[in-house]
mmCIF file as gemmi writes it, N, C-alpha and C atoms, coordinates in Angstrom:
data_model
loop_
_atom_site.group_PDB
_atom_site.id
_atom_site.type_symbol
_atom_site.label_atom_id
_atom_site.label_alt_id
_atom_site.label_comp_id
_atom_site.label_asym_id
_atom_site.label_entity_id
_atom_site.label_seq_id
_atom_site.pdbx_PDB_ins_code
_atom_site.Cartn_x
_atom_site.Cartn_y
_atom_site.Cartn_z
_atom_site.occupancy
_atom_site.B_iso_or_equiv
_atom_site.pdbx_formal_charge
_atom_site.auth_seq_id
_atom_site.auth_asym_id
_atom_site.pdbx_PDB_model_num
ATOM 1 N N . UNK Axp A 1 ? 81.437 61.189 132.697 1 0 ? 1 A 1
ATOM 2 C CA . UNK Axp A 1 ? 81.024 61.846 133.92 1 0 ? 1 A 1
ATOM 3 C C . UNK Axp A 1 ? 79.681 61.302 134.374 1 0 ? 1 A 1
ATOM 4 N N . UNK Axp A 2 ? 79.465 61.466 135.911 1 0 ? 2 A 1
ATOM 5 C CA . UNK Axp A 2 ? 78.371 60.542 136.05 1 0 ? 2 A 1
ATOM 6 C C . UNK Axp A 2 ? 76.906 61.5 136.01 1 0 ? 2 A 1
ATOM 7 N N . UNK Axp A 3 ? 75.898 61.086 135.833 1 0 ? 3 A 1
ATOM 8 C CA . UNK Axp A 3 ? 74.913 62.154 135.166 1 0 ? 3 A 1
ATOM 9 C C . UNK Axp A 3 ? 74.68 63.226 136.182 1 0 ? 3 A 1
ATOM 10 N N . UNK Axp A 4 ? 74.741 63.066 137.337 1 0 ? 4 A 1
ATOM 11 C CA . UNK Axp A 4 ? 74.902 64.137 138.567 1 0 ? 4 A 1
ATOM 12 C C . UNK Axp A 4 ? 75.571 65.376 138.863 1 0 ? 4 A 1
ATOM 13 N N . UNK Axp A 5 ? 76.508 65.589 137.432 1 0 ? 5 A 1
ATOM 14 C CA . UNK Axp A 5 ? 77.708 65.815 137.311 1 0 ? 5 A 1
ATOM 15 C C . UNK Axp A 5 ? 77.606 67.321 136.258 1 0 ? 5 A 1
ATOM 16 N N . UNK Axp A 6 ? 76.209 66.307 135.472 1 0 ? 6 A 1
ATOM 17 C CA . UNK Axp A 6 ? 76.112 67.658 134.306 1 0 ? 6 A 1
ATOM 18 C C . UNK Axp A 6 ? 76.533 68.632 134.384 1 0 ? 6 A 1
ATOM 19 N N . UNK Axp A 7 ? 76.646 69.431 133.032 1 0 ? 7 A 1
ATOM 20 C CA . UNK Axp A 7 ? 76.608 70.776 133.149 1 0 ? 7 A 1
ATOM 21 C C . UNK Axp A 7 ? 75.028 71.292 133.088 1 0 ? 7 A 1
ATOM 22 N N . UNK Axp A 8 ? 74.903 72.55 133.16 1 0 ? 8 A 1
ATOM 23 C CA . UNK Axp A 8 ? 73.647 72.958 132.96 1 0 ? 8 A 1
ATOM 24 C C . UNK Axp A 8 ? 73.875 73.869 131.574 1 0 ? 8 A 1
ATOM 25 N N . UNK Axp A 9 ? 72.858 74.163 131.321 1 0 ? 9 A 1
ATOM 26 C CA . UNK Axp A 9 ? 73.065 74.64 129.601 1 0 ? 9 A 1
ATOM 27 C C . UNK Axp A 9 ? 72.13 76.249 130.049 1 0 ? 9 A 1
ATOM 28 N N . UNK Axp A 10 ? 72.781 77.453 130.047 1 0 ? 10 A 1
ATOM 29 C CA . UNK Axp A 10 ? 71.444 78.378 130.479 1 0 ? 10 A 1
ATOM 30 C C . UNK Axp A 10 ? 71.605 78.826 129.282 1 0 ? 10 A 1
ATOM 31 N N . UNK Axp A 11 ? 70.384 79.826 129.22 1 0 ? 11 A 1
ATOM 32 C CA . UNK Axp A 11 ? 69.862 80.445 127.702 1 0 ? 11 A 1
ATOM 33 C C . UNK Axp A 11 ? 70.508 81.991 128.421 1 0 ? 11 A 1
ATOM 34 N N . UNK Axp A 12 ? 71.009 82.709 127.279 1 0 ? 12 A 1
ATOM 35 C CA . UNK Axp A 12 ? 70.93 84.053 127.149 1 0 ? 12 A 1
ATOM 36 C C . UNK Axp A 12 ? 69.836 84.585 128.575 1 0 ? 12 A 1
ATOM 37 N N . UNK Axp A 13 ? 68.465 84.29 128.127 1 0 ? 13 A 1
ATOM 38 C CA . UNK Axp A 13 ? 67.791 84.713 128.155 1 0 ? 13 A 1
ATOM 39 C C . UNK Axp A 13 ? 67.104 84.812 130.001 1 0 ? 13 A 1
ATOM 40 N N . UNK Axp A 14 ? 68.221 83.408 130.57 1 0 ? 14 A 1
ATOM 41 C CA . UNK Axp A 14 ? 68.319 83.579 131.495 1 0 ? 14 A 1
ATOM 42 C C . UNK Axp A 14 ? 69.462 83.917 132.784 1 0 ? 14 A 1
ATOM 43 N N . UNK Axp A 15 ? 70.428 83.89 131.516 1 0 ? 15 A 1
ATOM 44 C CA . UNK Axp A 15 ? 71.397 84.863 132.128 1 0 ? 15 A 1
ATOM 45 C C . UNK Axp A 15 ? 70.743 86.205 132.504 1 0 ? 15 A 1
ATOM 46 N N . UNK Axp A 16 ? 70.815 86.926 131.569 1 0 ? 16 A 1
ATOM 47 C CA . UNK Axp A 16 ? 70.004 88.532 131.263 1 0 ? 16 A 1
ATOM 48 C C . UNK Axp A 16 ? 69.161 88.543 132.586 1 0 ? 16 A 1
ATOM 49 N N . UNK Axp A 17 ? 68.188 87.666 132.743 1 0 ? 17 A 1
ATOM 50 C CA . UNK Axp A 17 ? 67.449 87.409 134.399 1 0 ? 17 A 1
ATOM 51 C C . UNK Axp A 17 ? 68.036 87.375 135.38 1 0 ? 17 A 1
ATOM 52 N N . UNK Axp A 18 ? 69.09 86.75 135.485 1 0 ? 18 A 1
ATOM 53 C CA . UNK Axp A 18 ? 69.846 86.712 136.915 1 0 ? 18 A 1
ATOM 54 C C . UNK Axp A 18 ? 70.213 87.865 137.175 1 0 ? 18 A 1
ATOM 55 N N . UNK Axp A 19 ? 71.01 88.368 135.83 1 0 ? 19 A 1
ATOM 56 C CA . UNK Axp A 19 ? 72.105 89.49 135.934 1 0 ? 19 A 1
ATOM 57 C C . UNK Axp A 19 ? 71.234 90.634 136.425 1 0 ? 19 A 1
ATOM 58 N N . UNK Axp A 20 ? 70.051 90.661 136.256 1 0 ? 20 A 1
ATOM 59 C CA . UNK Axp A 20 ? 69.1 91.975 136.636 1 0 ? 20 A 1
ATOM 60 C C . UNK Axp A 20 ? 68.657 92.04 138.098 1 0 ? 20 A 1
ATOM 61 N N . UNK Axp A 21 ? 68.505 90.311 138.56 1 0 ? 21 A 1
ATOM 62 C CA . UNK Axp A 21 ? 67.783 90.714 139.586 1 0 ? 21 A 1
ATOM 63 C C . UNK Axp A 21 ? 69.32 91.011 140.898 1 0 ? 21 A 1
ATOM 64 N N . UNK Axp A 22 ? 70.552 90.259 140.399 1 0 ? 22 A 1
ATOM 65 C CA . UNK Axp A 22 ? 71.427 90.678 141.614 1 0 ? 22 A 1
ATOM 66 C C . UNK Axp A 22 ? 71.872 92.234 141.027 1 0 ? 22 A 1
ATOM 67 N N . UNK Axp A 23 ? 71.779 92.792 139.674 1 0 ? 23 A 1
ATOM 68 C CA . UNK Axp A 23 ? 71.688 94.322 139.674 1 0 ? 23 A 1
ATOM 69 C C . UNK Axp A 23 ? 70.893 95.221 140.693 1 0 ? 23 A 1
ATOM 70 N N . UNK Axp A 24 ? 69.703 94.704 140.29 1 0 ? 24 A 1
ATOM 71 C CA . UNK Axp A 24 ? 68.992 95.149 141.599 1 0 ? 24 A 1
ATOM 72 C C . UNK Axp A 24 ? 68.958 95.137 143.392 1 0 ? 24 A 1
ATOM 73 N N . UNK Axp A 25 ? 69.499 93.499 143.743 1 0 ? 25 A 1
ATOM 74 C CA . UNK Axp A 25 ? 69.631 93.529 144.895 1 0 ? 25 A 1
ATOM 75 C C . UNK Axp A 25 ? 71.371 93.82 145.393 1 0 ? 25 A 1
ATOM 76 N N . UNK Axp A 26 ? 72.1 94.062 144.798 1 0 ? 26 A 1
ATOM 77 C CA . UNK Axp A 26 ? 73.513 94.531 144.936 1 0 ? 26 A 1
ATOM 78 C C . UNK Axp A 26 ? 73.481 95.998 145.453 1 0 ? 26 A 1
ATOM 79 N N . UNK Axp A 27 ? 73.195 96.491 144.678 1 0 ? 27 A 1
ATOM 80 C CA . UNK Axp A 27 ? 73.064 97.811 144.859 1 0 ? 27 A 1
ATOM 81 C C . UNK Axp A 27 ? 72.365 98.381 146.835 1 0 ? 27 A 1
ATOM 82 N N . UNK Axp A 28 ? 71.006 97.731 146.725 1 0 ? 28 A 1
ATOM 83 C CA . UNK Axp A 28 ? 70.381 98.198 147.601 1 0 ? 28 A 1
ATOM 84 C C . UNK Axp A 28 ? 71.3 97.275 149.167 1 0 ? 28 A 1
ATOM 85 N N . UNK Axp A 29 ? 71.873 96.36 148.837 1 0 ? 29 A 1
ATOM 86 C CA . UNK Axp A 29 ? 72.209 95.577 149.956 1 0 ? 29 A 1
ATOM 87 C C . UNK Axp A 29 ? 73.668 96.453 150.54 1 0 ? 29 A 1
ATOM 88 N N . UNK Axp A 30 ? 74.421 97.097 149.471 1 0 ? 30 A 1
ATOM 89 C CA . UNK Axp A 30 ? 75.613 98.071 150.024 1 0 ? 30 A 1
ATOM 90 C C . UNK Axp A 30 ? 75.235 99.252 150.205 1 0 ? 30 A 1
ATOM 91 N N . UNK Axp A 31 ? 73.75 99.861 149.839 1 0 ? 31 A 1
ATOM 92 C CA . UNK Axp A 31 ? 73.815 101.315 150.649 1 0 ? 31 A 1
ATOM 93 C C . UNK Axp A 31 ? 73.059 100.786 152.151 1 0 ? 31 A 1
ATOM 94 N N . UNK Axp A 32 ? 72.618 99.668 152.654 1 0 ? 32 A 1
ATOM 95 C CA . UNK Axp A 32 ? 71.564 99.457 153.848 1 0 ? 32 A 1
ATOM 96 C C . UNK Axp A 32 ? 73.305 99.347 154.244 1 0 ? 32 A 1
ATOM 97 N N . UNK Axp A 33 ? 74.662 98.367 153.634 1 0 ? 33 A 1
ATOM 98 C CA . UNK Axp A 33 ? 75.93 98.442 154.625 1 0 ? 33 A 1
ATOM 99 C C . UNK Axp A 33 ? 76.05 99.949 154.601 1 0 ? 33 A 1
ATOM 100 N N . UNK Axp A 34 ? 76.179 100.567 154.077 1 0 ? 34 A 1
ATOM 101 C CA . UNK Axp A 34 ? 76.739 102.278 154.153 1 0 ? 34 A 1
ATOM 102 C C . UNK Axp A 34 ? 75.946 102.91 154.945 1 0 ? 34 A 1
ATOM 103 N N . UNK Axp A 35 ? 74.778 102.613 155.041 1 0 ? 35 A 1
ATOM 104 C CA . UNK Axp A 35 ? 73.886 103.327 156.031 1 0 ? 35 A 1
ATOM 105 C C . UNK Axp A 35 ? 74.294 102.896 157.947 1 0 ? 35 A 1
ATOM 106 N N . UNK Axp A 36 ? 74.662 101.742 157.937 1 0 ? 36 A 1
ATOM 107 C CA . UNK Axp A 36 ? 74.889 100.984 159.161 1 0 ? 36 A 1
ATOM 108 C C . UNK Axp A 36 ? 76.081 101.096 159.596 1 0 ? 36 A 1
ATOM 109 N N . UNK Axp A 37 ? 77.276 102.006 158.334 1 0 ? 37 A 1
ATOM 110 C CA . UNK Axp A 37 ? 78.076 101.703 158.628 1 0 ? 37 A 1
ATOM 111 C C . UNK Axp A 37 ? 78.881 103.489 159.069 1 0 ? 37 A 1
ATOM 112 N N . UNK Axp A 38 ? 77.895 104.719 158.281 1 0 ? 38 A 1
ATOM 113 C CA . UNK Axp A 38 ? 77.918 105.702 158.272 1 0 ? 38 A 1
ATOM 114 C C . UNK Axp A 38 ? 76.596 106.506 158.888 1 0 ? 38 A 1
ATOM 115 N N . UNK Axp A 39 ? 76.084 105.615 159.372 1 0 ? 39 A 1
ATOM 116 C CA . UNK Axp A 39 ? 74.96 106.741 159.843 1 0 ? 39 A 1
ATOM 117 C C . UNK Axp A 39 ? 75.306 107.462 160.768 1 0 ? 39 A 1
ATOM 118 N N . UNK Axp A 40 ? 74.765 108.37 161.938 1 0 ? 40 A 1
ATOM 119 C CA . UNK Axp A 40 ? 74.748 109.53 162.511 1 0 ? 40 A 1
ATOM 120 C C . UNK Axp A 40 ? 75.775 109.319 163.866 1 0 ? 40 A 1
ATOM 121 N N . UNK Axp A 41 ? 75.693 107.757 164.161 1 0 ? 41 A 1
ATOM 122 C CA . UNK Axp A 41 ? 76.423 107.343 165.188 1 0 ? 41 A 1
ATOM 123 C C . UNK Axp A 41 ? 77.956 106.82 164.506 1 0 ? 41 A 1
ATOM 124 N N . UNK Axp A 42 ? 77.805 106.132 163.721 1 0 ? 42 A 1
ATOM 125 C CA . UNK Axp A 42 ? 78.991 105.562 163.355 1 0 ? 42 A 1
ATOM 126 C C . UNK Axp A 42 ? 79.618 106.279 162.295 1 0 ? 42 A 1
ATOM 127 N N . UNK Axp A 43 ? 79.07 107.478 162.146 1 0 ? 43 A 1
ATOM 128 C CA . UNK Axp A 43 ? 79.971 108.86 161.685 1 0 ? 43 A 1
ATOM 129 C C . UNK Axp A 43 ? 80.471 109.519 162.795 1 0 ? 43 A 1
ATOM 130 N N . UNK Axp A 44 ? 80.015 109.624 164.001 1 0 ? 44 A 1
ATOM 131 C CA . UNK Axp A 44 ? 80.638 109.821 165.192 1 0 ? 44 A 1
ATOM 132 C C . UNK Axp A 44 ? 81.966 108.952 165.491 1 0 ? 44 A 1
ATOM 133 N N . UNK Axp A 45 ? 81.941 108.045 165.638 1 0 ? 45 A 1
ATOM 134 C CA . UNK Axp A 45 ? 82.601 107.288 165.832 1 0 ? 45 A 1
ATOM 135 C C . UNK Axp A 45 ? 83.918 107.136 164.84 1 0 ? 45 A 1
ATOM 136 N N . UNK Axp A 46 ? 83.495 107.38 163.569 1 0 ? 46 A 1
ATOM 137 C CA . UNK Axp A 46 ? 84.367 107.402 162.37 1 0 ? 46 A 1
ATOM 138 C C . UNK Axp A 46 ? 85.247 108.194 162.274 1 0 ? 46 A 1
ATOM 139 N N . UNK Axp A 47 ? 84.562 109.751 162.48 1 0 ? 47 A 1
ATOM 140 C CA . UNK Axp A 47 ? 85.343 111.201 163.073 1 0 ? 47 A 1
ATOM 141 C C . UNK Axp A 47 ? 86.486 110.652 164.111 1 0 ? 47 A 1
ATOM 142 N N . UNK Axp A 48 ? 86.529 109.928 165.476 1 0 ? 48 A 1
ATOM 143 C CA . UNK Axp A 48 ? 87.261 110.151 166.618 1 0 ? 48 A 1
ATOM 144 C C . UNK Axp A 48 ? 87.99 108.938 166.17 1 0 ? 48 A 1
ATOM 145 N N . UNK Axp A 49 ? 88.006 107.829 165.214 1 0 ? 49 A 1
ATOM 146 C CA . UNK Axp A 49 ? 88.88 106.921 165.203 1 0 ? 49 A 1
ATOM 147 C C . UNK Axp A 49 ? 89.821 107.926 164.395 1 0 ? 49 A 1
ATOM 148 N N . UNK Axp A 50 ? 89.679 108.185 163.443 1 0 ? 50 A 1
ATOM 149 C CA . UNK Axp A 50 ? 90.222 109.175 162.566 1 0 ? 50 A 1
ATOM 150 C C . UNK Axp A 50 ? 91.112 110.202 163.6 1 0 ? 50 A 1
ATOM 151 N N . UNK Axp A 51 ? 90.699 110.552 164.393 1 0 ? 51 A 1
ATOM 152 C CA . UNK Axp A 51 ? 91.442 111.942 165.258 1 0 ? 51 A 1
ATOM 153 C C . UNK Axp A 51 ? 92.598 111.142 165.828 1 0 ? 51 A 1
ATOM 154 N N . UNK Axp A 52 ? 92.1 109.866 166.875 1 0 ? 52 A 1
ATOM 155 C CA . UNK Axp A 52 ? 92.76 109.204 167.493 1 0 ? 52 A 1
ATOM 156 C C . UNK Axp A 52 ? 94.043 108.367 166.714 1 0 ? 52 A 1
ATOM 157 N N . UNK Axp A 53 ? 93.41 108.24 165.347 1 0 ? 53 A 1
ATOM 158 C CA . UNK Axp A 53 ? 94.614 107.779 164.606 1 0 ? 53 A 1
ATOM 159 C C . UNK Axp A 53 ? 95.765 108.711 164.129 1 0 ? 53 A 1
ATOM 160 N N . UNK Axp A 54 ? 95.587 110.015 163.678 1 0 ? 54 A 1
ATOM 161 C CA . UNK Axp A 54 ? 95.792 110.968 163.711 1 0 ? 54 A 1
ATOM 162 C C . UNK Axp A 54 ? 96.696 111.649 164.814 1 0 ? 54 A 1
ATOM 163 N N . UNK Axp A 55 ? 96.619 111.476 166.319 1 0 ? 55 A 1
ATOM 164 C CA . UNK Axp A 55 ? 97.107 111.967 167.561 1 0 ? 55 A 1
ATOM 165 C C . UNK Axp A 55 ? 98.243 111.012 168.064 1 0 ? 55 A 1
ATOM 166 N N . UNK Axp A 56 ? 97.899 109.628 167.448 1 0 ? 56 A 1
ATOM 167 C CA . UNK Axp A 56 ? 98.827 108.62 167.905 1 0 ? 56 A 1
ATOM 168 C C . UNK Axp A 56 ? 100.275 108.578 166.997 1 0 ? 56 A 1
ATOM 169 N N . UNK Axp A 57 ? 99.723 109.029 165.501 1 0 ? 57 A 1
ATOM 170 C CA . UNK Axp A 57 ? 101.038 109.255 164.72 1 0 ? 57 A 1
ATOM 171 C C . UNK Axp A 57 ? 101.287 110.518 164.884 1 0 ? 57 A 1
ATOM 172 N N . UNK Axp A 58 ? 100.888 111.136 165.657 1 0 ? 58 A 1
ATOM 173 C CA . UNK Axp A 58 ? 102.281 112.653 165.969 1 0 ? 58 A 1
ATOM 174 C C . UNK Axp A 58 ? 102.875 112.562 167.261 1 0 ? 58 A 1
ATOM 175 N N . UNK Axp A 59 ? 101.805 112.102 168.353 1 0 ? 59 A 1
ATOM 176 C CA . UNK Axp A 59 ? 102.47 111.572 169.379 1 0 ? 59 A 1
ATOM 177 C C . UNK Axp A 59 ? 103.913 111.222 169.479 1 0 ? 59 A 1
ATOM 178 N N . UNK Axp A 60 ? 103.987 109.956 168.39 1 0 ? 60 A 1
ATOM 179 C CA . UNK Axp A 60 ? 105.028 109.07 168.108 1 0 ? 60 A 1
ATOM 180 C C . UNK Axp A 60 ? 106.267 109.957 167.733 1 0 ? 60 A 1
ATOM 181 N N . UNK Axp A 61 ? 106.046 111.067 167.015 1 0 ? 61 A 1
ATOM 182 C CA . UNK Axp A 61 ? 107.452 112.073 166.404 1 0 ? 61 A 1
ATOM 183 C C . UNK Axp A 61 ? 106.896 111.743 165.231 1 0 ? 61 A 1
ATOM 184 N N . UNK Axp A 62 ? 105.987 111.86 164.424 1 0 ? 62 A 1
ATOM 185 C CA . UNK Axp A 62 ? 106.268 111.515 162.775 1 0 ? 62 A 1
ATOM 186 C C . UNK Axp A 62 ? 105.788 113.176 162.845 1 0 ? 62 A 1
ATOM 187 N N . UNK Axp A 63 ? 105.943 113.601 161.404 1 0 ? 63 A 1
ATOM 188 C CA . UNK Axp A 63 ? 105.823 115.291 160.816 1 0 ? 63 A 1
ATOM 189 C C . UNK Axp A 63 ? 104.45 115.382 160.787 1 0 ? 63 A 1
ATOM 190 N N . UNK Axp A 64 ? 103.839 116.965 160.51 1 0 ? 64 A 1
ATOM 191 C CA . UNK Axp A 64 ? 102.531 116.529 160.456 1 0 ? 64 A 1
ATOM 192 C C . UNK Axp A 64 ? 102.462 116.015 158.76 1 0 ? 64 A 1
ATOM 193 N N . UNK Axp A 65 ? 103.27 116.118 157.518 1 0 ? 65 A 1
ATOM 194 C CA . UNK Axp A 65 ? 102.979 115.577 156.47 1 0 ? 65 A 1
ATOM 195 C C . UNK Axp A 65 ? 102.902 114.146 156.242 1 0 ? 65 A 1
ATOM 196 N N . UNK Axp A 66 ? 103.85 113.393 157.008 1 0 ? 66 A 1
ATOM 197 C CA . UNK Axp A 66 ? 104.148 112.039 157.62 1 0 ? 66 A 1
ATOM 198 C C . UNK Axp A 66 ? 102.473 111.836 158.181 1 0 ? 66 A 1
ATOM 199 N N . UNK Axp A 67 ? 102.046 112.4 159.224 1 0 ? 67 A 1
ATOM 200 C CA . UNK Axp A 67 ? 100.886 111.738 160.044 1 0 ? 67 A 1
ATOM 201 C C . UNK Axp A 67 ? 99.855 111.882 159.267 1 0 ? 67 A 1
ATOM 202 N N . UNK Axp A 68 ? 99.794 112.879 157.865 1 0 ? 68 A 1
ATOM 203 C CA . UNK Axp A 68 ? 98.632 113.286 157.542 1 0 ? 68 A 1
ATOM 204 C C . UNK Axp A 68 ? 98.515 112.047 156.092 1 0 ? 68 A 1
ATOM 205 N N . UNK Axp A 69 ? 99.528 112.307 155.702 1 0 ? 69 A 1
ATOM 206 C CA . UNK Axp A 69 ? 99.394 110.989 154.468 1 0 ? 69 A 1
ATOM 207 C C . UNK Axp A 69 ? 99.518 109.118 154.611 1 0 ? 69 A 1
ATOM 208 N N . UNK Axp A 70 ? 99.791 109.225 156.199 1 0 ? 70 A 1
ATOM 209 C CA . UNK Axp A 70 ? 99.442 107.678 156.822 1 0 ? 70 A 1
ATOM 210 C C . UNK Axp A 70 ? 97.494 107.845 157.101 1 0 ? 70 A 1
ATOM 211 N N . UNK Axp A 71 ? 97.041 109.583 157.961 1 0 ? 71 A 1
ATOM 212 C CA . UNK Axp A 71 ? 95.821 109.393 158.339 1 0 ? 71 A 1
ATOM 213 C C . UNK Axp A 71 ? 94.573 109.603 157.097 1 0 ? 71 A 1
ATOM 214 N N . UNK Axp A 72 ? 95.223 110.09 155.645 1 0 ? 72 A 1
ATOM 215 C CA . UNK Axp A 72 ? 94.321 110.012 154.421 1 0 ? 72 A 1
ATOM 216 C C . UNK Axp A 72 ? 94.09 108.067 154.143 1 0 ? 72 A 1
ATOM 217 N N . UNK Axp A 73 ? 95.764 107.761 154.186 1 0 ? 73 A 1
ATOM 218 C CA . UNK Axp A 73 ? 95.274 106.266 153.777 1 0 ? 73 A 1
ATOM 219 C C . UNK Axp A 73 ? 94.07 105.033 154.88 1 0 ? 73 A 1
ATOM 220 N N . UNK Axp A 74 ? 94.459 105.439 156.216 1 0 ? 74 A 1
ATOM 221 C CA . UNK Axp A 74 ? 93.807 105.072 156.956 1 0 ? 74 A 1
ATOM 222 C C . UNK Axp A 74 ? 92.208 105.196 156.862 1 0 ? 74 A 1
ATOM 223 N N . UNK Axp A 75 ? 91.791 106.541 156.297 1 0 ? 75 A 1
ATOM 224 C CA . UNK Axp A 75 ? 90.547 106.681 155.925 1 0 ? 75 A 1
ATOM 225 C C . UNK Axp A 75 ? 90.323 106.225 154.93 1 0 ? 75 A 1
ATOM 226 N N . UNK Axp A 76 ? 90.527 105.887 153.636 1 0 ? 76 A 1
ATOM 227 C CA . UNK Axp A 76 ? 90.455 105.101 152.474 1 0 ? 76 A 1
ATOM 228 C C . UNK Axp A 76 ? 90.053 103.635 152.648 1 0 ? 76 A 1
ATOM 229 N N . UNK Axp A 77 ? 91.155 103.024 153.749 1 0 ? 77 A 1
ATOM 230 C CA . UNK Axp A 77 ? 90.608 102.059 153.911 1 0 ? 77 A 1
ATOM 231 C C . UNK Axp A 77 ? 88.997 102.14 154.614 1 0 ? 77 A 1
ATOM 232 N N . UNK Axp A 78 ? 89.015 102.363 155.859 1 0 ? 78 A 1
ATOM 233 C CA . UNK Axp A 78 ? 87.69 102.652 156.109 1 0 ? 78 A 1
ATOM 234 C C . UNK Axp A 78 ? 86.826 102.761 155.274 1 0 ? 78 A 1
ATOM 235 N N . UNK Axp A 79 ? 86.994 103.803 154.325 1 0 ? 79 A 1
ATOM 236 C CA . UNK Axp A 79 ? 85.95 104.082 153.462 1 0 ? 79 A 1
ATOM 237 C C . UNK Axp A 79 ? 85.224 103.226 152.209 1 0 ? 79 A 1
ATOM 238 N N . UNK Axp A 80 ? 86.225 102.344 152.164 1 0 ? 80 A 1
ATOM 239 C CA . UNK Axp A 80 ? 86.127 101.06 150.971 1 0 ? 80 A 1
ATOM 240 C C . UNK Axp A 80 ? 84.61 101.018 150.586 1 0 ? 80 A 1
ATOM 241 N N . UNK Axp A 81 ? 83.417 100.443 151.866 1 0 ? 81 A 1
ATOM 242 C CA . UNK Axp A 81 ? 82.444 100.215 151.731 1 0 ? 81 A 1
ATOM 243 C C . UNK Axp A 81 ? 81.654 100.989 150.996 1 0 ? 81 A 1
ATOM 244 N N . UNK Axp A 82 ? 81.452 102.288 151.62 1 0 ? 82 A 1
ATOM 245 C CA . UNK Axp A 82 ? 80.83 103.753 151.182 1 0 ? 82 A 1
ATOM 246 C C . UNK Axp A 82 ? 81.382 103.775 149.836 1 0 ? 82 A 1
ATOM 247 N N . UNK Axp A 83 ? 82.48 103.61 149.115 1 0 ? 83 A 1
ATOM 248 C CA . UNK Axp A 83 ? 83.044 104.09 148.128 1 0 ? 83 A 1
ATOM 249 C C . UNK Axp A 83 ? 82.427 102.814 146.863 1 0 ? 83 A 1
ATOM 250 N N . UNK Axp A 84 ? 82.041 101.393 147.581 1 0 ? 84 A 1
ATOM 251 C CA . UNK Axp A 84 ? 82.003 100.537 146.59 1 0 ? 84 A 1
ATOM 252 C C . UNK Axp A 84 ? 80.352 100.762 146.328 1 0 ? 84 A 1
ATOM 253 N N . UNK Axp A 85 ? 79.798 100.986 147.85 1 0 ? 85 A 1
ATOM 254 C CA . UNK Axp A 85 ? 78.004 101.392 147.384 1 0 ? 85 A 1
ATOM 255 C C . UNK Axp A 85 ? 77.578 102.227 146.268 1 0 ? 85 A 1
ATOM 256 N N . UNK Axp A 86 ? 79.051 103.576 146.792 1 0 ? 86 A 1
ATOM 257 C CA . UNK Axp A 86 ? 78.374 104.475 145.748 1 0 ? 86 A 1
ATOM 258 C C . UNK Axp A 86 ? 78.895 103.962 144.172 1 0 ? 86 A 1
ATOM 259 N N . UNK Axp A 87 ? 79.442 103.413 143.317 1 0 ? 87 A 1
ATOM 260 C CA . UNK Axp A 87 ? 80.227 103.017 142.643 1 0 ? 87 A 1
ATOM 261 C C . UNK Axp A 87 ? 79.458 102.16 141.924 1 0 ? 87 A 1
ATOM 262 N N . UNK Axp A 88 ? 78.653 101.122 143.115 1 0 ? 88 A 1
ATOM 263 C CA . UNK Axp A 88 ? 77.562 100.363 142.223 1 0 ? 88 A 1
ATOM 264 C C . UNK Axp A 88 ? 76.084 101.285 141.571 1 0 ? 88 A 1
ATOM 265 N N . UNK Axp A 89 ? 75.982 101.95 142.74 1 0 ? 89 A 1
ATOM 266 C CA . UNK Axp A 89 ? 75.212 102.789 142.75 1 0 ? 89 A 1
ATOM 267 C C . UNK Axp A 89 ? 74.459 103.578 141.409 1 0 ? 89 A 1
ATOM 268 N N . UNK Axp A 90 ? 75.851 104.089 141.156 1 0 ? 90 A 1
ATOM 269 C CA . UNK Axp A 90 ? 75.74 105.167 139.984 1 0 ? 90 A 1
ATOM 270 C C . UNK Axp A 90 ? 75.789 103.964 139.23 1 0 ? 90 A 1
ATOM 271 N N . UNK Axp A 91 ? 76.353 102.724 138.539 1 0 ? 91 A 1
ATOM 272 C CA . UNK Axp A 91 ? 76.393 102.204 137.624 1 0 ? 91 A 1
ATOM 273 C C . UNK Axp A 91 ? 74.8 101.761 137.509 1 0 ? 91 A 1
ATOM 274 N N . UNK Axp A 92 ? 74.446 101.229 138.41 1 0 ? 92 A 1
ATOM 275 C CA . UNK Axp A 92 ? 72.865 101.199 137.956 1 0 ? 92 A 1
ATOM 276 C C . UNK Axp A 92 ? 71.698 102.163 137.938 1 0 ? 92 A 1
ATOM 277 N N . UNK Axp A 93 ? 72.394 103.436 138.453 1 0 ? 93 A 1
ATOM 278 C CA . UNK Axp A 93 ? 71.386 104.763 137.861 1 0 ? 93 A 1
ATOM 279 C C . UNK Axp A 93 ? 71.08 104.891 136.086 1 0 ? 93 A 1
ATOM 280 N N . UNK Axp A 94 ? 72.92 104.659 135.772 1 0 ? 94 A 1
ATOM 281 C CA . UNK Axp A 94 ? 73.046 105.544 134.727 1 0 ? 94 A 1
ATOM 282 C C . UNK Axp A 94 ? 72.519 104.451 133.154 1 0 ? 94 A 1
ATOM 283 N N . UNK Axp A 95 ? 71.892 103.175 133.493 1 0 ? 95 A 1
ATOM 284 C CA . UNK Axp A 95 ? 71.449 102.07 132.765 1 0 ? 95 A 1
ATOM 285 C C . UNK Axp A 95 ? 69.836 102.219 132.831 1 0 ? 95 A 1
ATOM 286 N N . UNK Axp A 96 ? 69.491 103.069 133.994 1 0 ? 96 A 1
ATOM 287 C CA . UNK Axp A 96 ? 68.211 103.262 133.795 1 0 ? 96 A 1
ATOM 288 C C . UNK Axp A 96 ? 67.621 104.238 132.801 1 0 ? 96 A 1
């Protein structure tokens, strides 16, 4: 292989370094998304997509058990973000 090519050889010791500092910036970089993505407006907004999704599958003829277990999954997805912030979240509380 041509020497450009190397591998790099890291120590423990700087693994353990990396792994701390994207511990640290992981965390804070998905609650600033959860904040942008749930704050006061775009919880507004979150509410009426939700309704509107909600109004369009009964509209259609589905039951309300039908519209209600399409409009839980619909929010799940949405919620992915919020759910992965908090998730990291607690994992680096509970190491402190």
């Amino acid at each position: 292989m041509p020497e450009e090519h190397k591998e790099r050889d890291f120590k423990p010791e700087d693994v353990k370094e990396i792994l701390g500092v994207v511990s640290e910036k992981i965390p804070a970089l998905l609650n600033s998304l959860t904040d942008s993505i749930y704050g006061k407006e775009a919880s507004a907004k979150f509410g009426t997509a939700v309704a509107n999704f909600y109004k369009t599958l009964k509209d259609s003829g589905m039951t309300d058990e039908q519209a209600f277990k399409l409009t839980e999954q619909y929010m799940s997805s949405l919620n992915l973000a919020g759910t992965l912030a908090k998730a990291i979240g607690r994992h680096g509380e509970s190491e402190e």
